[in-house]
Backbone as JSON, one array per atom type, in Angstrom:
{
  "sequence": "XXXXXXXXXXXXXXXXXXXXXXXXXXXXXXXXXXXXXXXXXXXXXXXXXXXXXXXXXXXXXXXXXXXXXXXXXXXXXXXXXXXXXXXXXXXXXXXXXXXXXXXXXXXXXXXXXXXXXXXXXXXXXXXXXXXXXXXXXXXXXXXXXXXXXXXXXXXXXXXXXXXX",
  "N": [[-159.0, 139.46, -123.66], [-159.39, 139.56, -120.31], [-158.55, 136.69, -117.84], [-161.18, 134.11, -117.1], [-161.38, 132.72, -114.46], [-162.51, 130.62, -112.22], [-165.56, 131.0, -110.19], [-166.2, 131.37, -106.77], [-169.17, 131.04, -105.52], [-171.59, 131.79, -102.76], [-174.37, 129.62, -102.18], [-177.63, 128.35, -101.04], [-177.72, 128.0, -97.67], [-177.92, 125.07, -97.31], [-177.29, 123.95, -99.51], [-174.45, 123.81, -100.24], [-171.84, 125.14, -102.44], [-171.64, 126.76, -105.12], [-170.17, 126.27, -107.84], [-169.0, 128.89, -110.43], [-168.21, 129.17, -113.85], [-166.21, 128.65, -117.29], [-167.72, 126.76, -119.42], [-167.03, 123.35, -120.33], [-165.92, 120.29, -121.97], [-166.94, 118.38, -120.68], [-169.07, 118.86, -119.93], [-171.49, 117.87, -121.09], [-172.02, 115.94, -119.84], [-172.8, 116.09, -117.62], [-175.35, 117.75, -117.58], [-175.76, 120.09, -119.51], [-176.9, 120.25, -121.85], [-179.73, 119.32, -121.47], [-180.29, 121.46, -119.83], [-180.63, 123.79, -121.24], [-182.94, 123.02, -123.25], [-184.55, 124.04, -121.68], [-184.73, 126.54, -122.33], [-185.35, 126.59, -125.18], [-185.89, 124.86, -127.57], [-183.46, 122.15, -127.94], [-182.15, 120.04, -129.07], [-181.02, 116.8, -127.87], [-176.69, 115.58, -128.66], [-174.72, 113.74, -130.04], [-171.91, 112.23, -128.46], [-169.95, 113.07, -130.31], [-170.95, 115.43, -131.47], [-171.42, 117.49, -129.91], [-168.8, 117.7, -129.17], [-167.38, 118.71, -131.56], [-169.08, 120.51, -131.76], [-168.13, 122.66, -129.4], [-165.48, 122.63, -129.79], [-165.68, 124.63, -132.15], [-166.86, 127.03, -131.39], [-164.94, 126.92, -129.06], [-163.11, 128.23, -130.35], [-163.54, 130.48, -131.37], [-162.47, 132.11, -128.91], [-161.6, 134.25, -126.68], [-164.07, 135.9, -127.46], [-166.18, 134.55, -127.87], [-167.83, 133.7, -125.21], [-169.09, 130.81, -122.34], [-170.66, 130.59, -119.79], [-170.88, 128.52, -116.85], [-172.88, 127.88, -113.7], [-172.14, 125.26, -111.42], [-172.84, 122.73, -109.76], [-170.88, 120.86, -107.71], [-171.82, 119.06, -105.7], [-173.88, 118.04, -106.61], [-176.19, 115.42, -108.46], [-174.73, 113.49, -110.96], [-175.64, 113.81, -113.6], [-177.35, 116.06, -113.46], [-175.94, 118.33, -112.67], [-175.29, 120.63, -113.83], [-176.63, 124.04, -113.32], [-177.13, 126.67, -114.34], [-176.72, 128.64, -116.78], [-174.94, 131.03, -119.16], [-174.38, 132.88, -122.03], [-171.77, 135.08, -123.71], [-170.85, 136.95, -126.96], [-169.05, 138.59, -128.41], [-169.23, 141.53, -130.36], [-166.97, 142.55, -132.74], [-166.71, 146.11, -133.59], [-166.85, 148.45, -136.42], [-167.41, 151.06, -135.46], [-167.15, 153.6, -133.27], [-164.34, 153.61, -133.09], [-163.81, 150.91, -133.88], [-164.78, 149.69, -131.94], [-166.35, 147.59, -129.66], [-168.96, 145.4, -128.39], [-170.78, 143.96, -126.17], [-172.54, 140.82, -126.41], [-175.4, 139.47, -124.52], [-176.72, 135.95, -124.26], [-178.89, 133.71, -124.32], [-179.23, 132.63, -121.94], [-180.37, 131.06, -118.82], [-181.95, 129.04, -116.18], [-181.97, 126.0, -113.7], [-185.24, 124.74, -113.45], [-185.81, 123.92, -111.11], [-183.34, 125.34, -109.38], [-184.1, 128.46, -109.19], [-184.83, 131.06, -108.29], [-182.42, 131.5, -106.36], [-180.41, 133.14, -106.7], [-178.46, 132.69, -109.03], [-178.83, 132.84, -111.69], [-178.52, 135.46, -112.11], [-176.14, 136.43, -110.5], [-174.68, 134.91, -112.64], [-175.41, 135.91, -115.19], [-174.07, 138.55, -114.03], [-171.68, 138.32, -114.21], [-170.77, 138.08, -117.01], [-171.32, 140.19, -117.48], [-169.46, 141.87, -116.28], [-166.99, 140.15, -117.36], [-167.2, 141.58, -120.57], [-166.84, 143.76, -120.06], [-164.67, 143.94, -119.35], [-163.41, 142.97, -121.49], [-163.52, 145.36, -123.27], [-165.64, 146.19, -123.7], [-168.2, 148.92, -125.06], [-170.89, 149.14, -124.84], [-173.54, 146.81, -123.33], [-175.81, 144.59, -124.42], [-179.02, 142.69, -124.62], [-181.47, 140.47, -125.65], [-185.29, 140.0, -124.6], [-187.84, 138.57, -123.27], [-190.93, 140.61, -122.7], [-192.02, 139.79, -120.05], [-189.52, 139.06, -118.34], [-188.17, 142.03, -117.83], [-187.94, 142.82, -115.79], [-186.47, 141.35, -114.13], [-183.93, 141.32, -115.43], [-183.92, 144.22, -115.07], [-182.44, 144.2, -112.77], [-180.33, 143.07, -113.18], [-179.18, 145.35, -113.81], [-179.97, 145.93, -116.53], [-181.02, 148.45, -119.08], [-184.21, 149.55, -120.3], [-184.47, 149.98, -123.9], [-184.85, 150.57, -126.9], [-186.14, 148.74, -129.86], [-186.86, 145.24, -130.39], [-185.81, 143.2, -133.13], [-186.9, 141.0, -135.5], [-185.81, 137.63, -137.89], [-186.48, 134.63, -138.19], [-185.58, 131.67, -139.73]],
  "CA": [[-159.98, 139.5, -122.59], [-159.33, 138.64, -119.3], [-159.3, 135.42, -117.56], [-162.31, 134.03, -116.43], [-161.21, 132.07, -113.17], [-163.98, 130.33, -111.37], [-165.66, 131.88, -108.8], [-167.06, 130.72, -106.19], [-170.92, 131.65, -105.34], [-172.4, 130.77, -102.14], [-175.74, 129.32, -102.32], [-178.52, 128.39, -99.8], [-176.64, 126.78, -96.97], [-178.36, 123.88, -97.14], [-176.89, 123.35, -101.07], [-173.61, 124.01, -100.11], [-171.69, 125.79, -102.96], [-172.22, 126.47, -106.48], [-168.95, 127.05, -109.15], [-169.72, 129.73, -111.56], [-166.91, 128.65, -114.28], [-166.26, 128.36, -117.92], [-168.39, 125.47, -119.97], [-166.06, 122.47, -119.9], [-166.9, 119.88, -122.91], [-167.42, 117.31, -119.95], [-170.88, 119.5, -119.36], [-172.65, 117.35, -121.41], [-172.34, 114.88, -119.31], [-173.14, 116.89, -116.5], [-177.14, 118.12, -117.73], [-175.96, 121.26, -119.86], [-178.11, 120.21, -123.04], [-181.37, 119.33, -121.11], [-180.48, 122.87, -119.48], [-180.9, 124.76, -123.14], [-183.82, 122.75, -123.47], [-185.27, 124.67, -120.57], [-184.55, 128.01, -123.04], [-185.81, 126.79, -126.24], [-185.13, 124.05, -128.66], [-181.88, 122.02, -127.74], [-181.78, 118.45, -129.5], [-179.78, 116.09, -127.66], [-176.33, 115.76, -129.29], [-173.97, 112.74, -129.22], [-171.0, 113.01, -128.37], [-168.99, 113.75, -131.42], [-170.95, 116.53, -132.49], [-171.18, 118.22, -128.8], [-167.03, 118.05, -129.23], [-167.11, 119.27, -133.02], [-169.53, 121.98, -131.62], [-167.49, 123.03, -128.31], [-164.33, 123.23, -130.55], [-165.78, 125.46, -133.23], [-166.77, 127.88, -130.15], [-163.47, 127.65, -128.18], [-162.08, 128.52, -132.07], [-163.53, 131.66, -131.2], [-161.32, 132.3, -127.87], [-162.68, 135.21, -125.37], [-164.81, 136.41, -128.36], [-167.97, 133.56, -127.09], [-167.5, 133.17, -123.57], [-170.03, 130.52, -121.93], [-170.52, 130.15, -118.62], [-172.07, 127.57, -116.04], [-173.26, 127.41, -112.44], [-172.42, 123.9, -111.11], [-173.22, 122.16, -108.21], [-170.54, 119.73, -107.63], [-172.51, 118.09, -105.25], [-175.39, 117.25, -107.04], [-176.11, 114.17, -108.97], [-173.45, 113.99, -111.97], [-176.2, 114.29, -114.83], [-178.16, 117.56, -113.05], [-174.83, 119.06, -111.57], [-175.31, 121.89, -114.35], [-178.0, 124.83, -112.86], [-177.17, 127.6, -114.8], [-175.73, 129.12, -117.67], [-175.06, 132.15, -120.15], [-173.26, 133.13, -122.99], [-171.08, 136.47, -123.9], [-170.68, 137.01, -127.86], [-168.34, 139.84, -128.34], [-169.06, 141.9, -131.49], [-166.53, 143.91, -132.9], [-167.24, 146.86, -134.58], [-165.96, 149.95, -137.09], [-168.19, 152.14, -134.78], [-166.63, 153.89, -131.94], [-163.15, 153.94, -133.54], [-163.16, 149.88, -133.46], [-165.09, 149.38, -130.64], [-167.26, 146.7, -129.01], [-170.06, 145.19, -128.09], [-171.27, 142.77, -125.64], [-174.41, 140.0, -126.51], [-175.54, 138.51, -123.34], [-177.63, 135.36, -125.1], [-179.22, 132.01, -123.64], [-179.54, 132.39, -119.89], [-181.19, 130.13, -118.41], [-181.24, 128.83, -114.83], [-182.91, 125.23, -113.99], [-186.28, 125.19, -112.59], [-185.04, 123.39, -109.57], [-182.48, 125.98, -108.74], [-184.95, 129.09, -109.48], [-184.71, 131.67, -106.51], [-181.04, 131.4, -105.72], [-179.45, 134.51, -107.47], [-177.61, 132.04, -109.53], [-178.79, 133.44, -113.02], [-177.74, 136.85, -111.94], [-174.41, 135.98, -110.95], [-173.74, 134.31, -113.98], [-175.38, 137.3, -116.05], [-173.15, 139.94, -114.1], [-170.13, 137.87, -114.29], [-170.9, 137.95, -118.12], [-170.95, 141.95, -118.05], [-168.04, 141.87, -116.08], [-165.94, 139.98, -118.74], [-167.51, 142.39, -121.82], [-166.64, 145.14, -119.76], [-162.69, 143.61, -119.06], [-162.87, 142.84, -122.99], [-163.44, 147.21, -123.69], [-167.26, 146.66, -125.1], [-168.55, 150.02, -124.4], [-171.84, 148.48, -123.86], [-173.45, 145.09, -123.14], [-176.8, 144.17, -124.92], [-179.4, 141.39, -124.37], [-183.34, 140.21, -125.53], [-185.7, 139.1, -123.67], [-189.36, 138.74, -123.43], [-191.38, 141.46, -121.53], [-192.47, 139.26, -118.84], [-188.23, 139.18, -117.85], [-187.98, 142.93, -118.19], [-187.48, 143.0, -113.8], [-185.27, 140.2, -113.69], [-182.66, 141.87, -116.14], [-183.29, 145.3, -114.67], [-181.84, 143.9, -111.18], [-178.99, 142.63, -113.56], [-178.4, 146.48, -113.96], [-179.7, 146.88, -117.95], [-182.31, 149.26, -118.92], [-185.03, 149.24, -121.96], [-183.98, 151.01, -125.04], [-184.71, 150.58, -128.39], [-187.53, 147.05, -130.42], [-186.06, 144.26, -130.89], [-186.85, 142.6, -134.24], [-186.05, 139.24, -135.84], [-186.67, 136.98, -139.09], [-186.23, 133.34, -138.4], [-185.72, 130.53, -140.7]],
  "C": [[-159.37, 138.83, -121.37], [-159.69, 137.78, -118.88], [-160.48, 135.39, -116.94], [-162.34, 132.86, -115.26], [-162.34, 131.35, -112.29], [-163.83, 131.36, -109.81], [-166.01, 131.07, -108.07], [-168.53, 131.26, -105.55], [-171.4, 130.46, -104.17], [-173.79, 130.47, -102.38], [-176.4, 128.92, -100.89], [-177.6, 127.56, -98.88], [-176.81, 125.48, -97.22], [-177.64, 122.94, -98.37], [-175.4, 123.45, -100.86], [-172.76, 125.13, -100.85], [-171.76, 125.57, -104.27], [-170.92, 127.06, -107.29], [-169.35, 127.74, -110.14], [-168.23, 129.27, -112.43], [-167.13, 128.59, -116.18], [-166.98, 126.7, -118.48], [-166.68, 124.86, -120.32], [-166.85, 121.34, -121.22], [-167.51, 118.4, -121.88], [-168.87, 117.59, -119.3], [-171.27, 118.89, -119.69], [-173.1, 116.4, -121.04], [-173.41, 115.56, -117.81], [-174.83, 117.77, -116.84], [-176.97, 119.8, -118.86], [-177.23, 121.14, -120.95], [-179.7, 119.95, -122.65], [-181.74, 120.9, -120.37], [-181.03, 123.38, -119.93], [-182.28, 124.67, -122.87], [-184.85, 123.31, -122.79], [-185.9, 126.03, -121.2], [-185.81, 127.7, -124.2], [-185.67, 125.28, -127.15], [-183.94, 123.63, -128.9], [-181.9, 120.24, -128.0], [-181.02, 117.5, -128.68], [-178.41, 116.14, -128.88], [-175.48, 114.77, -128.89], [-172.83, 113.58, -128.86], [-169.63, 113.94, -129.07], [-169.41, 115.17, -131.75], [-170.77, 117.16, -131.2], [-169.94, 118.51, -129.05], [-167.11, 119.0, -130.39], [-168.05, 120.85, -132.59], [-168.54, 122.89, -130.38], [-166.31, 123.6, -129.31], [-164.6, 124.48, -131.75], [-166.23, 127.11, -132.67], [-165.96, 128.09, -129.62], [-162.7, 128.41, -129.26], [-162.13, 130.13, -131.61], [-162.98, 132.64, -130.19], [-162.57, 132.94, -126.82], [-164.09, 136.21, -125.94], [-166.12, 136.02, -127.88], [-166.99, 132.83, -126.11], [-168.54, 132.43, -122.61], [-169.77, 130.36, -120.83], [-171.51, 129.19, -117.49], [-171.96, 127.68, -114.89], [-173.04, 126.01, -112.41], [-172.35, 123.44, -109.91], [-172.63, 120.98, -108.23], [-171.18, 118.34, -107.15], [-173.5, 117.1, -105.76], [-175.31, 115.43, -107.82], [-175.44, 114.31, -110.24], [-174.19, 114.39, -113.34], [-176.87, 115.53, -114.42], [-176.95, 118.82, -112.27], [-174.95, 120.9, -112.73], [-176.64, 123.11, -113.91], [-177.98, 126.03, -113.18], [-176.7, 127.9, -115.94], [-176.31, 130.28, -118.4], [-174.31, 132.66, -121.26], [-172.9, 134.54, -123.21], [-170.47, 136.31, -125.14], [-170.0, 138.42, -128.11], [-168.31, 140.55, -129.84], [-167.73, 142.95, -131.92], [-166.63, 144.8, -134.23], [-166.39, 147.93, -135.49], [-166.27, 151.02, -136.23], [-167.38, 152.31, -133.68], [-164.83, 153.41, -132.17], [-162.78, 151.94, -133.36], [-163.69, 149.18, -132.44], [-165.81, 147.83, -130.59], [-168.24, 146.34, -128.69], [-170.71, 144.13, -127.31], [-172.92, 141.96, -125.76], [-174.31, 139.41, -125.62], [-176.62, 137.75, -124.5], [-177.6, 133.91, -123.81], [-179.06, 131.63, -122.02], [-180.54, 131.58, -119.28], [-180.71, 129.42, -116.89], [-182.38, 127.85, -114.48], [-184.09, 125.92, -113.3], [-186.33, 125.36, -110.93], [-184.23, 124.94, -108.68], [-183.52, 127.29, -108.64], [-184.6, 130.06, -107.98], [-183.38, 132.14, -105.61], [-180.37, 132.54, -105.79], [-178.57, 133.5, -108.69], [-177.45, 132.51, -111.06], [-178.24, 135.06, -113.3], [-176.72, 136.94, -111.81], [-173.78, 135.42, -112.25], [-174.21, 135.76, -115.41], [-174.25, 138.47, -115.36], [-171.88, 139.63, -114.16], [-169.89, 138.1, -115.95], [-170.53, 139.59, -118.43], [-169.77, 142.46, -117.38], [-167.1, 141.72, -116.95], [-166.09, 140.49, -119.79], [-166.86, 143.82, -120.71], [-164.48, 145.18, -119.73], [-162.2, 143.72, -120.61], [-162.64, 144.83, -123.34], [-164.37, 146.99, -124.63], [-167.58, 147.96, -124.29], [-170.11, 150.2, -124.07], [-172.54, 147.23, -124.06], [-175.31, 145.16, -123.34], [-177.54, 142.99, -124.77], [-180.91, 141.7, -125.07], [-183.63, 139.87, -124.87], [-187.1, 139.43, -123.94], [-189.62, 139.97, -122.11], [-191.49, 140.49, -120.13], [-191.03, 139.01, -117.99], [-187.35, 140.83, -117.37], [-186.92, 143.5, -116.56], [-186.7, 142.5, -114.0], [-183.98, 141.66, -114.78], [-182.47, 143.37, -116.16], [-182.62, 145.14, -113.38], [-180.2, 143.79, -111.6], [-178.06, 144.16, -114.0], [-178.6, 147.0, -115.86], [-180.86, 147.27, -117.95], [-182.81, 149.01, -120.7], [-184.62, 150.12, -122.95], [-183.98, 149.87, -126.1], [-186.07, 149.1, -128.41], [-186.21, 146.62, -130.63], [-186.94, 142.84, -132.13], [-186.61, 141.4, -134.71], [-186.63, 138.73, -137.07], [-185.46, 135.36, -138.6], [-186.64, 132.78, -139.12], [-185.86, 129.31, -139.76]]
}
């Protein structure tokens, strides 16, 4: 997969600029885990296991690709204001092929309005598209259905689930 280079993303003038960039394990200092928490259910985590989890993710290379919005400027525990992940399936189907999971997007409250979750979602279908998925998949609740048709994907197919 190709690299994933930071970008740079302007934001409102007033905020200056925002780094769209690979997760770094120094995020957690930086607000990524109260981010999550924004999504769903994200425990605090010290710092051993945050490392032991980061490493068992980078294990996986360009396969899970996370990415964060950060706002250098900000204050050093809220500097994180976005993120998303890119899970790369690969398949027997399509002679071998691919598959991109967009999962866990989330963009703070604070920031809300910016484009910031969109950039980091199309930077996400960018890099599934550099990997050769032949197409790029996501859930979401109805009430998101707009937001992630702006991001360019369309409705097709239920989406079902059994959690433990």
């Amino acid at each position: 997969m190709a690299s994933t280079s930071p970008e740079r993303v302007a934001a409102a003038e007033t905020d200056g600029s925002v780094l769209i960039r690979r997760l770094e394990i120094a995020d957690r200092e930086r607000g990524f885990l109260p981010l999550l928490s924004q999504l769903s259910s994200c425990p605090d985590l010290t710092a051993s296991e945050f490392a032991a989890c980061f490493a068992d993710l980078a294990a996986l290379g360009d396969d899970h690709v996370i990415l964060v919005a950060e706002d250098p400027a900000a204050a050093p525990g809220r500097r994180i204001l976005s993120t998303g992940c890119l899970f790369v399936e690969r398949k027997f189907l399509r002679g071998g092929g691919k598959v991109g999971h967009v999962e866990d997007v989330v963009v703070d409250a604070a920031a809300r309005g910016r484009g910031l979750g969109l950039r980091v979602v199309r930077r996400l279908v960018e890099i599934a598209k550099e990997a050769g998925c032949y197409k790029v998949i996501l859930d979401c609740t109805p009430e998101l259905r707009a937001y992630y048709a702006k991001c360019g994907f369309v409705e097709k197919g239920v989406q079902m689930a059994v959690y433990f």
